[in-house]
N, C-alpha and C positions, 0 to 999 in steps of 0.2 A: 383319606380321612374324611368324613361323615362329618355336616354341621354340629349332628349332636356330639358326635366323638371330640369334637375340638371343643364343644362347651363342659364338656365332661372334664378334660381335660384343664380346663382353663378355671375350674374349680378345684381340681387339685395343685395348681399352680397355685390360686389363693389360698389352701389351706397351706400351705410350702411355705408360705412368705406368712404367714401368720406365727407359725411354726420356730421360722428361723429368725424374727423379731424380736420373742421374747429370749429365744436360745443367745443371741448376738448381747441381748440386753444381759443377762446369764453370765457371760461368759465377757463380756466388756470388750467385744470387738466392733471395729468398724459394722454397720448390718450392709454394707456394699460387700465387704469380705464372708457373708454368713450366705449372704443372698448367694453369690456364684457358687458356693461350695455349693450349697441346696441343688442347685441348676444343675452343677457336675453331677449330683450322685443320682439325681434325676433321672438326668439323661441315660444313665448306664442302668437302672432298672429291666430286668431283663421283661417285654413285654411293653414299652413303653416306646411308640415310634418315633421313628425318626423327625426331628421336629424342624420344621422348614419355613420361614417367613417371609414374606416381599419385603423385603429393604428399604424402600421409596415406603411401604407402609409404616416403618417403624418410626423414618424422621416424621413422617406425616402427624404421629398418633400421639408419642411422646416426646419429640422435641418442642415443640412450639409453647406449651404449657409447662412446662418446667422452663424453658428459658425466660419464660413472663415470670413465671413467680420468683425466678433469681435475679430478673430486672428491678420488679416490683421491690422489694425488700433490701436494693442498693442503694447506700447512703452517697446522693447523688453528690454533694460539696465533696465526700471524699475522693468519687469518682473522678467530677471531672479536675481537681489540685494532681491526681496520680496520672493523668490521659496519656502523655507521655512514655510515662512507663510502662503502661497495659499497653499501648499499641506499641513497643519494644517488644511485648512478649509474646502477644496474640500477633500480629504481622513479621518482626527482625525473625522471632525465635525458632514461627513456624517456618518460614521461606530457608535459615538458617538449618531445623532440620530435616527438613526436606531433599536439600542439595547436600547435605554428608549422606544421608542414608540412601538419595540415589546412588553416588558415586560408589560407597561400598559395595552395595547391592550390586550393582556391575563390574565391577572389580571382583565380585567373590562367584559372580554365574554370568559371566562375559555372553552369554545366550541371550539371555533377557535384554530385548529392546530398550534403548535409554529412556523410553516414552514410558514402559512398564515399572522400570525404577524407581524415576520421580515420582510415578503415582503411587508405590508404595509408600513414599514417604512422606507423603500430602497425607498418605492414609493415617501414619503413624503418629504424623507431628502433635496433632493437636491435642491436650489435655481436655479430658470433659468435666462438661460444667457439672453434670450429674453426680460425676467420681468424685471431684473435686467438693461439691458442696458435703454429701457423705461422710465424709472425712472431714470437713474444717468446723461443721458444726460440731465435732466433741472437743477438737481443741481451740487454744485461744492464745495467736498471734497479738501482735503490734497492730493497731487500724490499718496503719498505710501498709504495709503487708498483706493483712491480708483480702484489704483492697486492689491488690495489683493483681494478685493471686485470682481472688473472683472475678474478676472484673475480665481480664486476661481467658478466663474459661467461657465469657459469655459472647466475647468480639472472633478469638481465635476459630471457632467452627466456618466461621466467613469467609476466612481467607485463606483455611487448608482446601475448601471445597472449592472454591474458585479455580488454586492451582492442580487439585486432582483434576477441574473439566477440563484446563489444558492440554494436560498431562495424556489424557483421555483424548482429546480431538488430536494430540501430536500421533498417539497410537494409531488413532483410525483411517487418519489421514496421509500420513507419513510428510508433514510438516508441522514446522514451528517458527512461532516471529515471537520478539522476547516486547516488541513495541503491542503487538495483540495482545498478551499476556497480559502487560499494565493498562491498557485500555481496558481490557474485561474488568481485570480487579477494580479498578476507577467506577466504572459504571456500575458493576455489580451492587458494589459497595454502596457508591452513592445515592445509588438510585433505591436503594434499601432504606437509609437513613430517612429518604424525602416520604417514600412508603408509609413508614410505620409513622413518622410525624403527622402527615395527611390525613390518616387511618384513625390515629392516637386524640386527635384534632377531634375530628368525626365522632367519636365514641365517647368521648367525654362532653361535649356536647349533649349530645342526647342523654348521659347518664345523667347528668346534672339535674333535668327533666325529669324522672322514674324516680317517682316515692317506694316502692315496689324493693326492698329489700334483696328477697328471690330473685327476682328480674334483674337486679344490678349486678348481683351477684354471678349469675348462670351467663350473663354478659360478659363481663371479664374474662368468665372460660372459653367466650366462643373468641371473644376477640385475638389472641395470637394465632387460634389456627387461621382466620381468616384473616389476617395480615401475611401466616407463611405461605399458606396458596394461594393468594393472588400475587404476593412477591414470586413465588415460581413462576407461575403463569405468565406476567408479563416481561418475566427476564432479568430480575433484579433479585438481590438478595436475600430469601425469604425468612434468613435467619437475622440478620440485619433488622429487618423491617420489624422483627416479633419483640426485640432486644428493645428495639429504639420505645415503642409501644409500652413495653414494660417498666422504661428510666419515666416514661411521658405521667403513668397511672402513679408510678411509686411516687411521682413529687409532688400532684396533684390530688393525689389521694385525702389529703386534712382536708383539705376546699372541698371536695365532690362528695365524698360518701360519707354517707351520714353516723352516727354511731353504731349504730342497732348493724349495719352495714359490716362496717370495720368488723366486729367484734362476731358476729357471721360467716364472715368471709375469709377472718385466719382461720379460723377451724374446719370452714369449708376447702381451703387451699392449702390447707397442713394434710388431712386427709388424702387429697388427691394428690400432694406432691409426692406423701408417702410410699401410695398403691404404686404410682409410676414409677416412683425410685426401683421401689421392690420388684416390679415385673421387667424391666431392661433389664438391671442384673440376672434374676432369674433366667430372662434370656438367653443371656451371655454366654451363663452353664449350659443349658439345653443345646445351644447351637455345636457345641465341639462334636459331637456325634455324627452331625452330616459334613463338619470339616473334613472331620476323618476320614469320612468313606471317598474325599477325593480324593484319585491317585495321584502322582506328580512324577514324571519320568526325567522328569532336571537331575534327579541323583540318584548316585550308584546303588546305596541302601540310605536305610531306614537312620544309623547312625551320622552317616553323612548328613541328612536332610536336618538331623535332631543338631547336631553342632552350629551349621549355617543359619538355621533359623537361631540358636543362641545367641549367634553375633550379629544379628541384626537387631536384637533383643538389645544385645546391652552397647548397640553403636546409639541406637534411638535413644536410649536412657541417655547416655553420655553426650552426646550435641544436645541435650537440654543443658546438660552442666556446663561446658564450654561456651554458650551463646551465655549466660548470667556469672558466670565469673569472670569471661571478656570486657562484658558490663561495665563488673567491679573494676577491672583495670582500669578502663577507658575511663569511667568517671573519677576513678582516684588520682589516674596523670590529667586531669583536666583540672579539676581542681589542685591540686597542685601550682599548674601551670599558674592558674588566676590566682592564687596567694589564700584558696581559700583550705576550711578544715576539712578532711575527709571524713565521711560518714563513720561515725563510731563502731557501729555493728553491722559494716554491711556485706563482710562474708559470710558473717552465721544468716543475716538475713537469706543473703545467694545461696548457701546450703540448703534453707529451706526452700526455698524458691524451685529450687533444682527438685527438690523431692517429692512436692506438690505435682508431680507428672503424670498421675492417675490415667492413664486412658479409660476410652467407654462407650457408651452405645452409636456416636458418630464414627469413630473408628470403623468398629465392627459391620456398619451399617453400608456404609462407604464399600467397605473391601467386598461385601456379599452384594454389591450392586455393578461389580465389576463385569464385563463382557466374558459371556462362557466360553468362547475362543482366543480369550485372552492367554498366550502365554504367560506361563507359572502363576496360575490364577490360584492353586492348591496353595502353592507356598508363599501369596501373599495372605491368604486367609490366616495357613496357621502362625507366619507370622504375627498378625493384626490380636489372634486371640491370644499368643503365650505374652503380646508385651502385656496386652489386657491384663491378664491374670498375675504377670508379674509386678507389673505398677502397683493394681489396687489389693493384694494380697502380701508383695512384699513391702513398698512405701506406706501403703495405705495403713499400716497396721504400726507400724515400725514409728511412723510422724511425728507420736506424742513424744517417744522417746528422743527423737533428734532436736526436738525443741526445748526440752528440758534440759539435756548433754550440752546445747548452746545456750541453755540459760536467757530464754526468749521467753518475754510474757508480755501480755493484756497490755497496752498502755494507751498514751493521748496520741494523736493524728497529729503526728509532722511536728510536733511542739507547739499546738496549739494550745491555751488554756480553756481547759472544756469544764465545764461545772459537774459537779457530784448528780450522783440523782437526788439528792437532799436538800444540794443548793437550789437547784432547780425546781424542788419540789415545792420552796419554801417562796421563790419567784413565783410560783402559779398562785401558791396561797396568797400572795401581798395582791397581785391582781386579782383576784374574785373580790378578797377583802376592801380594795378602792372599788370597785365594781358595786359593790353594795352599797358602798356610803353614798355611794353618788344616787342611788335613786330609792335610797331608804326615808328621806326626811321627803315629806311633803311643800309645798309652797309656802305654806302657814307656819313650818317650823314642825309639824308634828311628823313623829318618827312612825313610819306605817309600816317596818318591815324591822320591829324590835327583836323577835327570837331568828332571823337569821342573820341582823347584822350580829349580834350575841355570837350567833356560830360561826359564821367564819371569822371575827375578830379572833375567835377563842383558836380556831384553827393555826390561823398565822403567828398566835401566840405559843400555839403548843410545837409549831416547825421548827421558832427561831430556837425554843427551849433543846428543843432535840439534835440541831446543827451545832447547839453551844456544848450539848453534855450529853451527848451521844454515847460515850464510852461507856458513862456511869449511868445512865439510864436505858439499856438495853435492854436488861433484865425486866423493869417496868414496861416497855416497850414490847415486849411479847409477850406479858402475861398479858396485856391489853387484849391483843389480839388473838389467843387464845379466848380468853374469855369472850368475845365478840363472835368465834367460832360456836363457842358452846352454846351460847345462845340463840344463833340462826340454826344448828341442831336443834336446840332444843322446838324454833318455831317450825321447822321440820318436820317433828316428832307427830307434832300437834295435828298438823293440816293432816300426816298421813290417816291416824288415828281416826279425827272426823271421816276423814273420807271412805276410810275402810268400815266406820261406825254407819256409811249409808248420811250423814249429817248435809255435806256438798256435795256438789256436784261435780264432774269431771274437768268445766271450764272452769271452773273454783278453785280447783286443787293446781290446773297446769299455769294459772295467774297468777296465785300466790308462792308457787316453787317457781315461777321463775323471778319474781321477785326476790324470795329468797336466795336463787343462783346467783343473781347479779350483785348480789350483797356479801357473799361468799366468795365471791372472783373479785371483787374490790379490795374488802382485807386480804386476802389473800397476797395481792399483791401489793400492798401496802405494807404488810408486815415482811415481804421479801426487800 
């Protein structure tokens, strides 16, 4: 294929994901489940080649930058109150299925080297943080949920790939020491964490520096790829290092960047998380076409292969179950033992937990970077793609229902008392409102800042009113802001008017409309 052919190409992939966006939006599915299907039918267009990617390119391209924006955007108190539990999930859960779905796997094609085994299941373990975000943004968990849950898809790629390089040197080697194993994880790991802290360190620094909007911005995007390849490079964890970088910006973030910044940079990195979401999946589908065309001489036919690969399907699914209901055991005879109460909901939690198993483009990624002389190298792929397609097509779709049927909703973090956003809001009013008094009167007594202590007095006045009678003042409350709408329309109207009248000028009109935007996006959000 011809550089132009692949640009060609890579245009109709974006019209595909444009496509299946609004269709997904249409139709109220997951857009991870709209995206693969698009991929599938893609793919099978008759005239449309064979689509083949470097592996190492894909973590290179899209992982690094979706794992920052999924770092960036973790509520870090929640993270680290749940550490424990995310590294149960992302370390016990994947090591846990790892070694059921080798030993199957060997147990059902006694052929395949034990080396080749475990690395399928290094392949399979890990849930992706892509899948997983996909799908958890349309529904809405308990915090500590589904902070285990995220939090678990961002650490978990670390330590299935550590044990797939094992896995890998046991294959090409024809040894293994279980004390090298935990030294690699050790180091891998840790020397990741020091990475991206150093790195994290580094870049904020200088950001702190750059008034430069743009700059800070286009910054942040370079920052996780170049924490994940020079974590490769020098031998430590480069998904680690991209992760740590992303907890470092998402805390630091109020201190360092400025408004204008913030307010830039979610739409700048809502956009781009999008494209990427959309194009791995896309992926996904494209890829089954050159699965396929591998032979695989492990089985007798074609039904054989189709069965074997089922049960590795659903042993993978199933040692996610077993490792979070063990869990619940463990911690409910533990407590017990110590005299204390056991967690009120915490097998519906573990149901969810268990079904949140989405694999994704690490999977995929992983198994297509496998050694071509790798025995049953065919039937680890189409393994890797049917749990793919089974995770994020049958859980992925299915999730909102199982959390309604458990009766699982939205609430406060561990039993914390967390404030309203109204309590909260009416807390920011009382501080600007002392804010002002304190440097509204002059030396002499005279008040030099009369119409805005005025305004925000009247603010904190109109909060408390609306925390007190909120119920009964709704109705007043949105015709406010309605009204408030019609009016920056209506100053809308005007500026176009003039400018179309030839009246201002072009720096006139994009001054005053963004003025007016930013006035637009405030009630907007105020009246939500």
């Amino acid at each position: 294929m011809t550089d132009l052919a692949r640009f060609e190409l890579f245009l109709v992939i974006f019209a595909v994901i444009l496509f299946l966006a609004l269709l997904a939006r249409c139709m109220r599915l997951p857009p991870s489940v709209a995206f693969i299907g698009g991929g599938l039918a893609l793919a099978m267009v008759p005239g449309v080649p064979v689509f083949t990617i470097d592996p190492d390119l894909v973590l290179v391209v899209f992982l690094p930058p979706l794992l920052m924006a999924g770092a960036y955007f973790t509520v870090w108190p929640s993270f680290r109150a749940n550490l424990s539990g995310i590294l149960q999930l992302a370390v016990g859960a994947v090591l846990f299925c790892t070694l059921v779905v080798g030993v199957a796997v060997h147990w059902l094609v006694p052929s395949l080297p034990w080396a080749v085994c475990f690395a399928l299941g290094a392949i399979l373990a890990p849930p992706d943080a892509v899948a997983a975000k996909s799908v958890l943004e349309r529904v809405h968990l308990p915090e500590r949920l589904s902070t285990l849950i995220e939090g678990e898809s961002l650490l978990n790629d670390a330590s299935s790939l550590v044990v797939y390089r094992v896995a890998i040197a046991a294959f090409l080697t024809g040894s293994f020491s279980i004390l090298h194993a935990v030294m690699s994880f050790a180091v891998l790991s840790a020397g990741g964490v020091a990475l991206g802290l150093a790195m994290g360190w580094a870049m904020l620094t200088v950001l702190r520096r750059v008034s430069d909007s743009m700059v800070v911005i286009c910054l942040t995007l370079l920052g996780p790829w170049v924490a994940y390849v020079v974590g490769e490079r020098v031998g430590v964890s480069g998904v680690m290092a991209t992760v740590t970088m992303g907890l470092l910006f998402g805390w630091y973030q109020h201190d360092v960047f400025s408004a204008a910044t913030r307010l830039r940079g979610e739409a700048f990195w809502s956009t781009i998380t999008f494209l990427l979401e959309a194009m791995i999946f896309v992926i996904i589908g494209l890829a089954l076409r050159a699965i396929l065309h591998g032979g695989e001489s492990l089985f007798a036919s074609t039904g054989q292969l189709a069965l074997c690969v089922a049960f590795v399907v659903i042993t993978a699914i199933l040692a996610r179950f077993a490792w979070v209901y063990g869990a619940v055991v463990l911690s409910g005879t533990t407590r017990r033992l110590a005299g204390r109460p056991t967690a009120p909901r915490a097998w519906a939690e573990a149901t969810v937990t268990g079904w949140c198993g989405m694999r994704g483009v690490v999977s995929l990624a992983v198994a297509l970077s496998t050694p071509e002389d790798m025995p049953g190298r065919s039937f680890v792929l189409l393994c890797t793609f049917a749990l793919i397609l089974t995770t994020v097509v049958g859980q992925g779709t299915t999730l909102g229902l199982v959390i309604r049927a458990l009766k699982l909703s939205a609430g406060g973090a561990g039993g914390r008392a967390l404030l309203s956003e109204d309590e909260a809001r009416l807390c920011v009013a009382t501080a600007q409102r002392r804010a002002i008094e304190a440097r509204a009167t002059a030396p002499d007594g005279r008040v030099v800042h009369p119409r805005l202590l005025e305004q925000y007095r009247h603010r904190e006045t109109a909060e408390q009113r609306y925390l007190r009678e909120r119920d009964t003042v709704q109705q007043d409350h949105n015709d406010h802001f309605e009204t408030v709408l019609a009016i920056i329309a209506a100053g809308r109207s005007e500026i176009l008017s003039l400018h179309r009248g030839g009246r201002i000028h072009d720096e006139v009109l994009r001054a005053l409309e963004y003025q007016l935007d930013l006035q637009e996006l405030t009630a907007l959000a105020e009246r939500a």
